[in-house]
Structures are given as structure tokens and as C-alpha cells.
N, C-alpha and C positions, 0 to 999 in steps of 0.2 A: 287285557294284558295277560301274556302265557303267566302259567301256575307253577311251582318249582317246587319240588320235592327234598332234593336232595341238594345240597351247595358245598364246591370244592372250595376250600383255603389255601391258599399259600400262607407260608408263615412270613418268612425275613423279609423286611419294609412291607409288611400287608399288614400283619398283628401284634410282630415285635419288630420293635426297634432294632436290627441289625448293624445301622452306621454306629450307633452308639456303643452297643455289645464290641462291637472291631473296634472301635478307638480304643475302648479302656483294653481290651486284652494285648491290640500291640504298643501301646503306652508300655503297659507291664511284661512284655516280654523283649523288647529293647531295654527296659530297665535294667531285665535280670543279664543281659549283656552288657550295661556299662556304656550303653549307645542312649543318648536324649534324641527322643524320636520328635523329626520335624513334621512340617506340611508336605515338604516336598519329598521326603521317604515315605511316608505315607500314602501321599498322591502315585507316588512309584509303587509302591507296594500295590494298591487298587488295581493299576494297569496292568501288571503281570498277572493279578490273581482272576481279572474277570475277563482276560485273554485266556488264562486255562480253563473256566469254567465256560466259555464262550465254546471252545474244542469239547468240552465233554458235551454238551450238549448237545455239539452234532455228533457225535459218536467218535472222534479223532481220537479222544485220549480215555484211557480209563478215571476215574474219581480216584484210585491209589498215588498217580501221578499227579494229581491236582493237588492233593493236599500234603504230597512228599516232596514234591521239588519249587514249591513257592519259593519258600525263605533260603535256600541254598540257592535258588537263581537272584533271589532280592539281594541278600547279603556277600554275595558275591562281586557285586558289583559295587560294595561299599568296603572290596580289600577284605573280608574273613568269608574262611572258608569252613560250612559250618554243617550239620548231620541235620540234613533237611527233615527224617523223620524223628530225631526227639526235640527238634524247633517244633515240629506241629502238634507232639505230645504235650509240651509246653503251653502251645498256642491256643491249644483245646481245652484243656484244665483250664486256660483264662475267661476263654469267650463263654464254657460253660457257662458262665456265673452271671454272663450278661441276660436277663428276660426283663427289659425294660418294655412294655406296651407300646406302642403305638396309640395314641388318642383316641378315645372313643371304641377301642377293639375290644374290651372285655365286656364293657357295658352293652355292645352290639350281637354277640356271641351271648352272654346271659339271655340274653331275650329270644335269638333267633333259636336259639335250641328245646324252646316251649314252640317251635311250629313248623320246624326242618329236621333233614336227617344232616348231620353235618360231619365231615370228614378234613381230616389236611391231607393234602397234596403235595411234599416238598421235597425241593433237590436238598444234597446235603449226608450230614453223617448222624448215625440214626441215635447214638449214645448223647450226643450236645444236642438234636433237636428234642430229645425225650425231655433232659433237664429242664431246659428253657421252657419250657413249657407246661411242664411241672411247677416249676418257680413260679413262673408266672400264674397259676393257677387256670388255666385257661384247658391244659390237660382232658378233666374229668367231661366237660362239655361236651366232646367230641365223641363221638362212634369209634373210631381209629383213626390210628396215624399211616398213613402209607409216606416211608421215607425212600427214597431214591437208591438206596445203600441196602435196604431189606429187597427190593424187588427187581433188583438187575438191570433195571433200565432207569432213564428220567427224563422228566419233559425236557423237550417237548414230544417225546417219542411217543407215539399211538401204540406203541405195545405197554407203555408205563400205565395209562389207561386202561388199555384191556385188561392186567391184572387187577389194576383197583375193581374194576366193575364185575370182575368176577368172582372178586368177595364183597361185594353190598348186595343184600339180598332185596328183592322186587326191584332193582335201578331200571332206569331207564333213561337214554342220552336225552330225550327230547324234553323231560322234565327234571335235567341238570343243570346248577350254574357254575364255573368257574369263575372263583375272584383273586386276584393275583395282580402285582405292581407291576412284573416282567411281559413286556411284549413275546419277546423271545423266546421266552420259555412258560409261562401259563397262560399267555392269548394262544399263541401260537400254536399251544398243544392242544387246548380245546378245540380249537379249531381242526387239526387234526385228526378231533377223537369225536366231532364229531356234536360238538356243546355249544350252549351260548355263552359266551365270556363276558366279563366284567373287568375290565382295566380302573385299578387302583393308580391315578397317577395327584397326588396332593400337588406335586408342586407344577402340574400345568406343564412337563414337557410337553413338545411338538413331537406328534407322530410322522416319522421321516420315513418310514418302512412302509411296507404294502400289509401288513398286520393290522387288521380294523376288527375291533372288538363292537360286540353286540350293542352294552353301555361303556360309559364312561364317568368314573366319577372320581371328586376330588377328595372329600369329605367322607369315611366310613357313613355315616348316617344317612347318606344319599341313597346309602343302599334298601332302605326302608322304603323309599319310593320306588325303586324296582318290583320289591317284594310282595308290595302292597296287601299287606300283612292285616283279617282282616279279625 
């Protein structure tokens, strides 16, 4: 079995809980509008939000756009017309606070970091992923954070990659793993950059895309049988 030196993380649905973190923050920022937030504004809200982050990811939109015209395109459609970026100022201050784990990720990460060199790899804004992570304790673990927002690109973009690699010193693609939930954006970029990947999928989606990760696993723990840690 190849030997792996170095392993990329994603964070949001990989090591923290992200659905979780978004329910309670727009729970509370429909509060703080006087709006009782449903399923189905919710389920709207998802739609729009992973339609823009779908466009930055192929390079269409910038990340300013993503996180300034969500809730002014959401709440517009719900009759208020509202200042898309102190709804996100809002929104941020919320989801901050969310670093709720994912199962088995802290306990996986304590261990793997007595035998790896270990990095995060995440889209996103670099001020709320530093917190959550911090909160969660999960922080100090890591080597560094490479956030999407600090490095001018993001996966799945092979130049996001190239910068990361050209601050870890001794890397090498061929003894790297990416581990990430997203097809689309941390299969896909590994694969672009060059890596073997690791698709986190718990709940058993079907792979409909032409994206084929190296493994596959359900369970973090599975990944101990990749690693074969000895």
C-alpha cells in the first residue's frame, strides 16, 4: 500500500459540522428579522447559496459576490429588500460560533498528527474558518491553514495547490492525500493537482459525475485503513 506523508483536510462536512453551524446561524439571523425561518426558506436559501459557490469555483464569480448578494437575492424573494453585506456581517458573527465536529474527527486528527504532516485545504472566509477551528480545538493540530480567501484562488483550481505546495517544505504530490466530502471541489482538485484523494461521503451519495476518487469512505475511521498507520 503507497506511504503518505502529508494529508490535505477539508473542513465544512469533512471535520466540522457545517449543516449544523448554518441552521443555528440562519435560525438566528431570520430571528433577528422578525422572519420564523422554515424548511422550505432554508431549502431556498441552500439553493441559491451553492449555485454561487458552484460559479466561484469555476472562476465565474468572485467570493465578494458570494457572500454579498446571497441573502439580498434570498430575501428578496420573500418581499424585503435588504443590505446584502451587513446580512452577511450578521450571518458571519452567527455561523462563527458554530464548530460543532463531525464524529470521530478530533479523535482521528489527535492521532494522525503523531505520524503526518497535516494541513487544511478550505474554500471559504478565512476570519470564521480560523474561529471554528479554534473553538473546536482542532486548530493547534495542523501545520497551517490555507484558506481560499488568503490565497486568491480555490479548489478546485490547480493554482490553489500550487501555492499550498509551495509553502510545505520537503511535499511531494506523490506522497499526498486529499480528504474532502466535495466531489467538485476537493476530488476534483486533487485530482487536478495532481494527488490521490479520499472522498468523505457518510451518507452513501451515488457518484453521478465522472469525478473518481482514489478511496472512498464512509466512516472517518476508515481512513486508518488507508493509512495503514504502523
Amino acid at each position: 500500500m503507497k506511504k503518505y506523508k502529508t494529508l490535505l483536510f477539508d473542513v465544512d462536512d469533512t471535520l466540522l459540522d457545517f449543516a449544523a453551524a448554518e441552521a443555528l446561524a440562519l435560525e438566528m439571523l431570520f430571528k433577528s428579522r422578525n422572519i420564523s425561518i422554515t424548511s422550505a426558506i432554508e431549502n431556498h436559501y441552500k439553493k441559491i447559496n451553492q449555485g454561487l459557490w458552484k460559479s466561484f469555483e469555476e472562476g465565474k464569480i468572485g467570493r465578494d459576490e458570494v457572500v454579498n448578494t446571497r441573502f439580498s437575492l434570498l430575501f428578496k424573494e420573500y418581499g424585503q429588500i435588504v443590505d446584502g453585506v451587513l446580512m452577511e456581517k450578521y450571518y458571519r458573527s452567527f455561523l462563527e460560533e458554530g464548530h460543532q465536529l463531525i464524529n470521530g474527527a478530533f479523535e482521528l486528527i489527535s492521532e494522525l498528527q503523531n505520524h503526518f504532516d497535516l494541513y487544511i485545504v478550505t474554500n471559504g472566509v478565512s476570519r470564521t474558518q480560523d474561529k471554528r477551528l479554534r473553538d473546536s480545538g482542532l486548530h493547534p493540530l495542523f501545520k497551517e491553514i490555507f484558506v481560499s480567501e488568503d490565497t486568491g484562488f480555490q479548489k478546485p483550481m490547480k493554482e490553489f495547490f500550487d501555492y499550498v505546495f509551495a509553502r510545505i517544505p520537503e511535499s511531494s504530490e506523490d506522497q499526498t492525500l486529499i480528504i474532502g466530502d466535495s466531489l467538485s471541489s476537493d476530488i476534483k482538485g486533487g485530482q487536478l493537482a495532481g494527488l490521490d484523494t479520499c472522498w468523505f461521503n457518510p451518507q452513501g451519495k451515488p457518484n453521478n459525475s465522472r469525478i473518481n476518487p482514489t478511496y472512498e469512505i464512509r466512516n472517518l475511521n476508515e481512513l486508518f485503513q488507508i493509512l495503514i498507520m504502523e
